[in-house]
C-alpha positions, 0 to 999 in steps of 0.5 A, a space after each residue: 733763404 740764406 744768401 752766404 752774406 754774414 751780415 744778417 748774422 752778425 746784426 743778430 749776434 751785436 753786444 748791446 753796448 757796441 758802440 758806446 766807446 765812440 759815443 763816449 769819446 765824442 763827448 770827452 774829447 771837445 772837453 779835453 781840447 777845451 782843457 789843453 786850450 785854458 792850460 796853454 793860455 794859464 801858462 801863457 799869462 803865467 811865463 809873462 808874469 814872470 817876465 814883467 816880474 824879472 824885468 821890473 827886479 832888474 831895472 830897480 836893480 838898476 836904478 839902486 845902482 845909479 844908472 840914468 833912466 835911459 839904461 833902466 828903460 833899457 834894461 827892462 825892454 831887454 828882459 820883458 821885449 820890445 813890445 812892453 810899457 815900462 814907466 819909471 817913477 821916482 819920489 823922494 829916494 825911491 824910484 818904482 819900475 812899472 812894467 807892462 806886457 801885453 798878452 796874446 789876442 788869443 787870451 780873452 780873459 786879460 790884456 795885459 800882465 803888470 809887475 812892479 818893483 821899488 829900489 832906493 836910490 844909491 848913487 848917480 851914475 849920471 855925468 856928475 856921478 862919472 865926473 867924480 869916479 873919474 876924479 878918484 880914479 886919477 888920484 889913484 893912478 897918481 899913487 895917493 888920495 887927497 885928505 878929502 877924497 876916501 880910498 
Protein backbone atom coordinates (compact mmCIF):
# COMPACT_ATOMS: atom_id res chain seq x y z
CA UNK A 1 0.00 0.00 0.00
CA UNK A 2 1.14 3.44 -1.14
CA UNK A 3 0.83 6.33 1.35
CA UNK A 4 1.74 9.39 -1.28
CA UNK A 5 4.92 9.79 1.07
CA UNK A 6 8.34 9.54 -1.83
CA UNK A 7 10.30 8.49 1.13
CA UNK A 8 10.25 4.71 0.67
CA UNK A 9 10.88 5.98 -2.90
CA UNK A 10 13.86 7.62 -2.71
CA UNK A 11 15.41 5.41 0.02
CA UNK A 12 15.46 2.48 -2.72
CA UNK A 13 16.48 4.64 -5.43
CA UNK A 14 20.18 6.23 -3.27
CA UNK A 15 23.64 6.15 -4.78
CA UNK A 16 25.71 4.02 -2.78
CA UNK A 17 28.42 6.61 -2.33
CA UNK A 18 25.82 9.23 -1.00
CA UNK A 19 27.24 10.80 1.61
CA UNK A 20 30.72 10.32 1.31
CA UNK A 21 31.50 14.05 0.74
CA UNK A 22 30.38 14.89 4.27
CA UNK A 23 32.40 12.13 5.58
CA UNK A 24 35.46 13.16 3.59
CA UNK A 25 35.41 16.83 4.78
CA UNK A 26 35.00 15.57 8.55
CA UNK A 27 38.20 14.16 7.93
CA UNK A 28 40.11 16.77 6.10
CA UNK A 29 38.89 19.68 7.74
CA UNK A 30 40.60 19.15 11.51
CA UNK A 31 43.83 18.86 9.34
CA UNK A 32 43.69 21.83 7.35
CA UNK A 33 42.75 23.73 10.64
CA UNK A 34 45.62 22.23 12.40
CA UNK A 35 47.79 23.47 8.94
CA UNK A 36 46.36 27.30 9.23
CA UNK A 37 47.33 26.99 12.96
CA UNK A 38 51.27 25.60 12.40
CA UNK A 39 51.48 28.45 9.26
CA UNK A 40 50.25 31.12 11.60
CA UNK A 41 52.64 30.42 14.45
CA UNK A 42 55.74 29.42 11.30
CA UNK A 43 55.02 33.30 10.44
CA UNK A 44 54.91 34.24 13.97
CA UNK A 45 58.34 33.07 14.94
CA UNK A 46 59.38 34.14 11.62
CA UNK A 47 58.48 38.15 11.50
CA UNK A 48 60.05 38.03 15.24
CA UNK A 49 63.08 36.91 13.88
CA UNK A 50 63.27 39.41 11.42
CA UNK A 51 62.61 41.67 14.02
CA UNK A 52 65.38 40.74 16.77
CA UNK A 53 67.40 40.51 13.28
CA UNK A 54 66.77 44.42 12.47
CA UNK A 55 66.95 45.64 15.56
CA UNK A 56 70.30 44.11 16.56
CA UNK A 57 71.86 45.47 12.92
CA UNK A 58 70.65 48.84 13.95
CA UNK A 59 72.07 49.04 17.57
CA UNK A 60 75.64 47.89 15.91
CA UNK A 61 74.97 50.46 13.46
CA UNK A 62 74.84 52.54 16.55
CA UNK A 63 77.43 51.57 18.34
CA UNK A 64 79.88 51.86 15.11
CA UNK A 65 78.75 55.42 15.27
CA UNK A 66 79.84 56.31 18.91
CA UNK A 67 76.48 56.61 20.48
CA UNK A 68 76.38 55.79 24.47
CA UNK A 69 74.78 52.66 25.43
CA UNK A 70 71.83 54.13 26.50
CA UNK A 71 71.11 55.40 22.81
CA UNK A 72 71.87 51.72 21.35
CA UNK A 73 69.44 50.21 24.15
CA UNK A 74 67.36 52.54 22.89
CA UNK A 75 67.33 51.93 19.59
CA UNK A 76 67.06 48.60 19.61
CA UNK A 77 63.55 48.64 21.99
CA UNK A 78 62.48 50.90 19.09
CA UNK A 79 62.88 48.21 16.55
CA UNK A 80 62.19 44.89 18.42
CA UNK A 81 59.39 46.44 21.25
CA UNK A 82 59.47 47.21 24.71
CA UNK A 83 59.03 43.89 25.81
CA UNK A 84 62.50 42.72 24.36
CA UNK A 85 65.96 41.82 26.22
CA UNK A 86 68.60 43.45 24.88
CA UNK A 87 72.19 43.05 26.24
CA UNK A 88 75.25 44.83 24.88
CA UNK A 89 78.52 43.60 25.34
CA UNK A 90 81.98 44.84 24.44
CA UNK A 91 85.47 43.40 24.10
CA UNK A 92 88.51 44.69 22.92
CA UNK A 93 87.17 47.23 19.86
CA UNK A 94 83.93 45.32 19.10
CA UNK A 95 80.93 45.56 20.87
CA UNK A 96 77.91 42.74 20.20
CA UNK A 97 74.17 43.56 20.42
CA UNK A 98 72.11 40.57 21.70
CA UNK A 99 68.58 40.90 21.22
CA UNK A 100 65.90 38.87 22.64
CA UNK A 101 62.01 38.53 21.82
CA UNK A 102 59.66 36.59 23.64
CA UNK A 103 57.16 34.76 21.24
CA UNK A 104 53.36 34.37 21.92
CA UNK A 105 52.37 31.95 24.81
CA UNK A 106 50.54 30.33 22.14
CA UNK A 107 53.60 29.09 20.52
CA UNK A 108 54.42 26.07 22.20
CA UNK A 109 57.63 25.03 20.37
CA UNK A 110 59.86 27.96 21.35
CA UNK A 111 60.21 30.90 23.65
CA UNK A 112 61.79 33.25 22.53
CA UNK A 113 63.70 34.66 19.24
CA UNK A 114 67.48 35.85 19.61
CA UNK A 115 69.40 37.86 16.79
CA UNK A 116 73.02 39.08 17.31
CA UNK A 117 75.04 41.36 15.58
CA UNK A 118 78.92 42.76 16.15
CA UNK A 119 80.33 46.32 15.08
CA UNK A 120 83.68 47.87 15.70
CA UNK A 121 83.69 50.63 17.48
CA UNK A 122 84.24 54.00 15.50
CA UNK A 123 84.23 56.97 17.68
CA UNK A 124 82.82 58.36 20.88
CA UNK A 125 79.93 60.23 21.01
CA UNK A 126 80.02 60.31 24.45
CA UNK A 127 80.52 63.79 26.58
CA UNK A 128 84.47 63.64 25.89
CA UNK A 129 83.45 62.95 22.13
CA UNK A 130 81.06 65.96 21.99
CA UNK A 131 83.48 68.16 23.94
CA UNK A 132 85.87 67.84 20.79
CA UNK A 133 83.15 68.26 17.93
CA UNK A 134 82.37 71.24 19.93
CA UNK A 135 85.75 72.20 19.83
CA UNK A 136 86.34 71.69 15.82
CA UNK A 137 83.09 73.43 15.23
CA UNK A 138 84.28 76.69 17.20
CA UNK A 139 87.29 76.87 15.18
CA UNK A 140 85.22 76.55 12.13
CA UNK A 141 82.78 79.37 12.79
CA UNK A 142 86.10 81.50 13.73
CA UNK A 143 87.28 81.06 9.94
CA UNK A 144 90.39 78.89 10.42
CA UNK A 145 91.94 75.55 12.10
CA UNK A 146 94.61 74.97 14.13
CA UNK A 147 97.80 73.28 13.02
CA UNK A 148 96.91 70.39 15.20
CA UNK A 149 93.02 70.22 14.47
CA UNK A 150 92.45 68.49 10.76
CA UNK A 151 89.46 70.47 8.79
Amino acid sequence: MRTGCSCELRGRERHPDAGTATAEFAVVMPAIVLLLIVLTGAAAVGFSQLRAFDAARSAAREIARGEPQAAVVTEAKKHAGDASEVLVRSEGGYSTVTVSIELPAAIIVLDEVEAAATARKEGDRSTAGRAQGDRSTAVRAQGGYDSDTPP
